[in-house]
C-alpha positions as CSV (number, residue, x, y, z in Angstrom):
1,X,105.3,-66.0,14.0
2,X,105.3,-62.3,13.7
3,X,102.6,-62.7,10.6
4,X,100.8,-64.9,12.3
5,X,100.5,-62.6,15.1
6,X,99.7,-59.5,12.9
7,X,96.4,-62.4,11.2
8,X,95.2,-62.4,14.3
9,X,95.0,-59.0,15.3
10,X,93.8,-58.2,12.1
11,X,90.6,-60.8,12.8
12,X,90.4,-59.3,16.1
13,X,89.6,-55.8,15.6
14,X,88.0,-56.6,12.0
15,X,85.7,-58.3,14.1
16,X,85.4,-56.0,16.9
17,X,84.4,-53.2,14.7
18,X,81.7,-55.4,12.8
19,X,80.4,-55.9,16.3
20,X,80.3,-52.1,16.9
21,X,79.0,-51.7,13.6
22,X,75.9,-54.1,14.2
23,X,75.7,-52.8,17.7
24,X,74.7,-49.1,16.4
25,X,72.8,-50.5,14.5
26,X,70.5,-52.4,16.5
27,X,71.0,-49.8,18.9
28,X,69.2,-47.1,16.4
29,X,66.8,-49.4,14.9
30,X,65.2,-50.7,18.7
31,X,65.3,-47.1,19.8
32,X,61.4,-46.8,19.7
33,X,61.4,-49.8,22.1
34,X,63.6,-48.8,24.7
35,X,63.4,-45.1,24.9
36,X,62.7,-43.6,28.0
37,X,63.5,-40.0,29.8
38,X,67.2,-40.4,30.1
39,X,67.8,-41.0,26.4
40,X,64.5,-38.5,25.6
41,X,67.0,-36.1,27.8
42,X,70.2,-36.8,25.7
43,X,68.4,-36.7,22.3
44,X,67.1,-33.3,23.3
45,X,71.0,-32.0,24.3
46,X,72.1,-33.6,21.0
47,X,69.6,-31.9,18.7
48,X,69.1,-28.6,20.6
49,X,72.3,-27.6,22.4
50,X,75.8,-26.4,21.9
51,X,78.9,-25.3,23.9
52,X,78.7,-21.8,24.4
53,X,82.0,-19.4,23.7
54,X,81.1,-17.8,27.2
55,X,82.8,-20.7,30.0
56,X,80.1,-19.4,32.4
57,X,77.1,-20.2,30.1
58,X,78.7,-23.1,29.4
59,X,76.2,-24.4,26.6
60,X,73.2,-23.2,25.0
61,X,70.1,-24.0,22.6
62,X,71.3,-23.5,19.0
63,X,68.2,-20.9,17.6
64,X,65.6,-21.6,15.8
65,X,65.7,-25.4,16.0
66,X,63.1,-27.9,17.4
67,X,62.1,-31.3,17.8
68,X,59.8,-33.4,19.7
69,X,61.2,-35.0,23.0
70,X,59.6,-37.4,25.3
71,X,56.3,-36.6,23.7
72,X,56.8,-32.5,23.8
73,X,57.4,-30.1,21.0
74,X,59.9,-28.0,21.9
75,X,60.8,-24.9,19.8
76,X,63.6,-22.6,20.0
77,X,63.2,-19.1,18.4
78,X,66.4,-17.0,16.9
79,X,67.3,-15.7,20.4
80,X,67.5,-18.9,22.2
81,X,64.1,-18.6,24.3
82,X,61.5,-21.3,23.7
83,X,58.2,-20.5,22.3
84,X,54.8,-21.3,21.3
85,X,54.6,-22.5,17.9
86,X,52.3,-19.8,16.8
87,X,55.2,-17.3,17.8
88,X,57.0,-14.9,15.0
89,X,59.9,-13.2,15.3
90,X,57.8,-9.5,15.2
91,X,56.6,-10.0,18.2
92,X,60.0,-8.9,19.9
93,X,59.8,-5.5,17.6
94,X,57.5,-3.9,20.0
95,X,60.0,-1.9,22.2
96,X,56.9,-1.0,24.6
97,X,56.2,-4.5,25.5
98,X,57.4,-5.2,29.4
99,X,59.5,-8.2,29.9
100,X,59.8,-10.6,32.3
101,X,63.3,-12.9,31.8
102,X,63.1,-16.7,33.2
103,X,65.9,-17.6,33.9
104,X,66.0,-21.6,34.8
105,X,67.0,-25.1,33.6
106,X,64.5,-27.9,32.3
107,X,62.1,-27.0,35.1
108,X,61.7,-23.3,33.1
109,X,62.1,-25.1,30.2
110,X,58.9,-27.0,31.0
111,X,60.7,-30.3,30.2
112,X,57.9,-32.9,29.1
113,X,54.7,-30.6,28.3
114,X,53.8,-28.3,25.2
115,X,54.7,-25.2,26.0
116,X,51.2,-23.9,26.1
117,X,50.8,-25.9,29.8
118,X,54.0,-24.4,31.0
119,X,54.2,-22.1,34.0
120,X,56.1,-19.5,32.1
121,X,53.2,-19.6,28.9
122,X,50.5,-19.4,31.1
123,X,51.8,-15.9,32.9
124,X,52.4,-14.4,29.7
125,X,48.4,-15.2,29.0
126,X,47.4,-14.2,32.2
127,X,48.7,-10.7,32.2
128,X,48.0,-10.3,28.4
129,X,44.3,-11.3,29.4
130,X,44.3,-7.8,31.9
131,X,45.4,-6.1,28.9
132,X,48.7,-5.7,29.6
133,X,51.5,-5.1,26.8
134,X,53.7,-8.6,28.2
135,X,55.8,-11.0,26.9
136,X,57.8,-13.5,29.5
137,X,61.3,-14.6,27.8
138,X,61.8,-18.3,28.9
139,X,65.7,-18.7,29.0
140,X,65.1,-22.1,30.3
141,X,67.9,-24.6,29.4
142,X,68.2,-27.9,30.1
143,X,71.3,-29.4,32.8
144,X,71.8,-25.8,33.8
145,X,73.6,-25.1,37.4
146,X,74.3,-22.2,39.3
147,X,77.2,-21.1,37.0
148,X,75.4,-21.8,33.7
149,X,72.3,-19.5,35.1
150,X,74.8,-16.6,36.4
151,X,76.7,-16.8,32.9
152,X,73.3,-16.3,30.9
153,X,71.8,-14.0,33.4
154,X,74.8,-12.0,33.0
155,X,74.5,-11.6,29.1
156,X,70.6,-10.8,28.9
157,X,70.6,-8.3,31.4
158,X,72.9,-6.2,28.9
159,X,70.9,-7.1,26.1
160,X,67.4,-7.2,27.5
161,X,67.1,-4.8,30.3
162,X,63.8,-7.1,31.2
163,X,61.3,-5.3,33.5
164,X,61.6,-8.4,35.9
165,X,63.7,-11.2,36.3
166,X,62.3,-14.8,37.9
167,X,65.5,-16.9,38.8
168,X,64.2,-20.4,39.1
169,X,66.2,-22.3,41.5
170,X,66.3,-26.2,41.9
171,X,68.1,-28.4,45.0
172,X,70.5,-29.2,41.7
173,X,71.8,-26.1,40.8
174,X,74.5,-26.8,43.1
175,X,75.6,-29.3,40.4
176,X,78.8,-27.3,38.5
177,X,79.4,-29.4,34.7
178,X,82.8,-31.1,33.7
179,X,81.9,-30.4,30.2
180,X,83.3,-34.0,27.9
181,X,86.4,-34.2,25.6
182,X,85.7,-33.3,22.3
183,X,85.9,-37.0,21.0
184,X,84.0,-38.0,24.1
185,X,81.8,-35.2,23.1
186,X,81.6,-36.7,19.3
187,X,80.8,-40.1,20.4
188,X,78.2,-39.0,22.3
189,X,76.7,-37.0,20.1
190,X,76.7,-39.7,17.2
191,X,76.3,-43.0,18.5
192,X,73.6,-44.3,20.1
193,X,75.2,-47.7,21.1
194,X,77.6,-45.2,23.2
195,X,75.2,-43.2,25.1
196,X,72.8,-46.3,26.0
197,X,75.6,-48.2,27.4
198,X,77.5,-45.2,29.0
199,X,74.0,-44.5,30.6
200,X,73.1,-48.0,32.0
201,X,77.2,-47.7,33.6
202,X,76.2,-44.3,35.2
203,X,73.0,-45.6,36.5
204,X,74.8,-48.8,37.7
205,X,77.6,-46.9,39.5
206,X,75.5,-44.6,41.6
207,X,76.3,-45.3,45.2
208,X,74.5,-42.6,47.1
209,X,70.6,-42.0,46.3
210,X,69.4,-38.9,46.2
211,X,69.0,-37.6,50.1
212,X,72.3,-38.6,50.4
213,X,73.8,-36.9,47.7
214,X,72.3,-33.3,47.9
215,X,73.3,-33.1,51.8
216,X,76.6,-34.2,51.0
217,X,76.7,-31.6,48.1
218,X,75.6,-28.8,50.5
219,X,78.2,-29.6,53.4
220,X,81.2,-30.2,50.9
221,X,83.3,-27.5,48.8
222,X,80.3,-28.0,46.0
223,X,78.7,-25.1,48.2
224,X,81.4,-22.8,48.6
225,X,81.5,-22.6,44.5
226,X,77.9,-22.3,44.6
227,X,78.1,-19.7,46.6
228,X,81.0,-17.7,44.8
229,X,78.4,-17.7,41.8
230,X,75.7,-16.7,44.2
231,X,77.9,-14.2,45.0
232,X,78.4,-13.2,41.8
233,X,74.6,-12.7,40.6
234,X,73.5,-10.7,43.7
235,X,76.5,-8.1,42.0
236,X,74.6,-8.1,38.7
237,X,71.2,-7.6,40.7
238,X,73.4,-4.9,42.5
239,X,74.2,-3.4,39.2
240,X,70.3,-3.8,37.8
241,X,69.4,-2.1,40.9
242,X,66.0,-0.7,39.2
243,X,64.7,-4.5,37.8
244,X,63.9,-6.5,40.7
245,X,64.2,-9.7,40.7
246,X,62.4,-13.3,42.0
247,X,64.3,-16.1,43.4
248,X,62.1,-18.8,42.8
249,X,62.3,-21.9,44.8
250,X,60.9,-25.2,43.3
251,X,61.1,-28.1,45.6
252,X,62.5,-31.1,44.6
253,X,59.7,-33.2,43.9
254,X,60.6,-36.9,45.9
255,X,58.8,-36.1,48.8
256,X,57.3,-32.6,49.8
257,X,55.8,-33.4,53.3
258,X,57.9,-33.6,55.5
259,X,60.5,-32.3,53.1
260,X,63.9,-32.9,53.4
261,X,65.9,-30.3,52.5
262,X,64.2,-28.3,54.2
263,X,67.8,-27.0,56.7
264,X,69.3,-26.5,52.5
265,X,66.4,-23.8,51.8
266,X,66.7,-22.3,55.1
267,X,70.6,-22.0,54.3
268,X,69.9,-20.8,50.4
269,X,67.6,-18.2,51.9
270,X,69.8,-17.0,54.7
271,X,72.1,-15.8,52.0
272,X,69.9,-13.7,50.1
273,X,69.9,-9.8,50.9
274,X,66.7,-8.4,51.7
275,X,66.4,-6.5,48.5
276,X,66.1,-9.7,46.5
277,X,62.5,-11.5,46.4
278,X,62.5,-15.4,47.7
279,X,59.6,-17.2,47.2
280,X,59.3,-20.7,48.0
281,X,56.8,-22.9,45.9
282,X,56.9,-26.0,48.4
283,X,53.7,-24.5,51.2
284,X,51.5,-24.4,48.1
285,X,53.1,-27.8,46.7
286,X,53.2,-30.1,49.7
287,X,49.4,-31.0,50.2
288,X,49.8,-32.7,47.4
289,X,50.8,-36.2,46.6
290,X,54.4,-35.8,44.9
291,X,53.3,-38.2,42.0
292,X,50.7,-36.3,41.2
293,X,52.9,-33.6,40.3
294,X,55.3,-35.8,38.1
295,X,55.3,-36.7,34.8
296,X,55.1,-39.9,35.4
297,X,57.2,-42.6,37.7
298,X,60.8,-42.6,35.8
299,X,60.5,-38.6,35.2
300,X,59.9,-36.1,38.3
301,X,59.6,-32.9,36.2
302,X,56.7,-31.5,36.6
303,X,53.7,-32.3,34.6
304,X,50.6,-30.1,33.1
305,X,49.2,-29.7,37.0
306,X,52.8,-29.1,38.7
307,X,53.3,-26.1,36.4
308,X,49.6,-24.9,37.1
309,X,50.5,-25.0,40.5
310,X,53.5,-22.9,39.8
311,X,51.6,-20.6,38.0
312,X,49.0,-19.5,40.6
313,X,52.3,-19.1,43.2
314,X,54.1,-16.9,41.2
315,X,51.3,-14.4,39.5
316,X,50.2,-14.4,43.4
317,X,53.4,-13.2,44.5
318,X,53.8,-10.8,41.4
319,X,50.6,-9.3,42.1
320,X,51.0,-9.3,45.7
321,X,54.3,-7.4,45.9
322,X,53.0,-5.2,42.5
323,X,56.1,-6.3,40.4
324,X,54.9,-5.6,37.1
325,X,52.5,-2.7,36.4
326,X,50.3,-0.9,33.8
C-alpha cells in the first residue's frame, strides 16, 4: 500500500514539474506575442535593478547596463543616471559644469521614449544651446515612492552637491514597497511562466480602480508615512539650504479636466514651506486630451509630446524664478 502510495506521488510531481517545465517554456518562446507594458515593466526591473544596501533607497539601476524595453533604449551609465547613448564617462570630469539632479521614478526616467525626447534630455540641450556649462543628472528609477526618492536624494546631495534639485512627484509616490522574499524574489526574476501568471492574478484581484484607490491612500495611515518621509526631505533641503530645489508636480494622466485629485495637490502643497518651489504641470497639461499625452491606451506614461510639454513648464519656471545662472 505504502509503495503504491509513494508510485503515485512520484507520477504526480514527475508530472507536475514536466508541466512546469513545458510551461516556461512556452511561456519564453510566445513572449514576442504577448508582451505588453506590464511584462516590458518587469523585464526592465529584472535586467536593470537591484536591492540597494540603503532600506530607504530600497533598490537601484545596476551601472552601466542597458537594454531595450517596450521599444526604448535605456542606458545606465557607471553612477546609476540614465544617459544618451553618445554619453562618456568624461563628461562628469568637468568640476565647473552646473548640475541639476532629477530626482523621480519612471516618469523622470522617461519610461517608453529614447532618452533624447525626454523632458530631462531636452533641458540639458536647451541651456547648453545658451551656452551654458550644464549637465541635468537623471536619477529617475523605475517603481520609486516617497521613501525610495528621500533615500536617494539623501545620498546624492553628499556626493553631488548639484546646483539644483527637481523632485518629480507623481499621485503614486504615496505607494511605500513590501520588497519580495528572496525566493519569491528568485522566481521572479527567472521564470517567465511565474511572473505572467502572478500578473494576470494581480490584475484579476484588483477591487478598487484607480479614483478609488488614491483617495483611500491619502485619507488612510499611507499618508501619515508619506508625510514622515516628507518630513524627512524638507530636513535635507533644510541642510542644503544654498541649492534650491523644485517640487515638481506631474498630474496623473486619466483625466486632467476636471481633475480629480485635485483636494490631494491642494493637501501636498499645503505642506510644503515657502522656501521650497511647487510647480504644478497640470494648468499647462489639461487643455489637452489625456490620450494624447500617453503612450498609448495600456501605458499612461507620457509619450514624446507629454515630456515636451513638461519641458517648456519647467525651463519656464527655471527661467522665471532665475534658478540656474551664468
Amino acid at each position: 500500500m505504502k509503495l503504491h502510495l509513494i508510485n503515485k506521488l512520484l507520477i504526480f510531481f514527475s508530472s507536475l514539474i514536466v508541466t512546469l517545465i513545458i510551461g516556461e517554456i512556452c511561456a519564453r518562446v510566445t513572449y514576442p506575442f504577448y508582451k505588453n507594458y506590464q511584462s516590458e515593466f518587469w523585464r526592465y526591473g529584472r535586467d536593470l535593478k537591484i536591492r540597494s544596501a540603503d532600506e530607504d533607497i530600497g533598490h537601484e539601476h545596476i551601472p552601466s547596463k542597458s537594454g531595450v524595453y517596450y521599444g526604448a533604449n535605456i542606458l545606465i551609465n557607471h553612477e546609476g543616471f540614465r544617459v544618451n547613448a553618445a554619453y562618456s564617462a568624461s563628461e562628469r570630469e568637468n568640476g565647473n559644469k552646473k548640475k541639476i539632479l532629477v530626482i523621480g521614478d519612471s516618469l523622470a526616467l522617461g519610461w517608453g521614449i529614447n532618452f533624447k525626447k525626454t523632458y530631462c534630455y531636452k533641458l540639458e540641450h536647451f541651456f547648453k544651446q545658451k551656452g551654458l556649462n550644464l549637465q541635468v543628472l537623471d536619477a529617475g528609477v523605475g517603481n520609486y515612492g516617497i521613501r525610495n526618492k528621500y533615500g536617494l536624494l539623501k545620498k546624492l546631495l553628499s556626493e553631488i552637491k548639484p546646483d539644483l534639485v527637481i523632485f518629480e512627484f507623481h499621485i503614486n509616490d504615496i505607494e511605500i514597497i513590501n520588497y519580495p522574499s528572496w525566493f519569491h524574489l528568485f522566481l521572479m526574476n527567472n521564470s517567465y511562466l511565474y511572473s505572467q501568471l502572478r500578473r494576470q492574478f494581480l490584475n484579476f484581484s484588483k477591487g478598487q480602480n484607480y479614483l478609488e484607490y488614491f483617495n483611500m491612500k491619502y485619507r488612510s495611515e499611507s499618508f501619515v508615512e508619506f508625510k514622515n518621509y516628507l518630513d524627512k526631505i524638507l530636513e535635507l533641503h533644510a541642510k542644503y539650504k544654498k541649492i534650491p530645489i523644485v517640487f515638481f508636480n506631474i498630474p496623473e494622466l486619466h483625466q486632467l479636466d476636471p481633475y480629480p485629485f485635485d483636494s490631494i495637490n491642494k493637501k501636498i502643497k499645503n505642506l510644503l514651506p515657502s522656501d521650497v518651489y511647487y510647480l504644478d504641470a497640470l494648468p499647462s497639461l489639461k487643455t489637452y486630451s489625456p490620450n494624447l499625452l500617453w503612450l498609448d491606451s495600456e501605458d499612461i506614461h507620457p509619450n514624446e509630446k507629454g515630456h515636451d510639454l513638461l519641458f517648456s513648464v519647467l525651463v519656464d519656471f527655471i527661467n522665471k524664478n532665475n534658478l540656474i545662472r551664468n
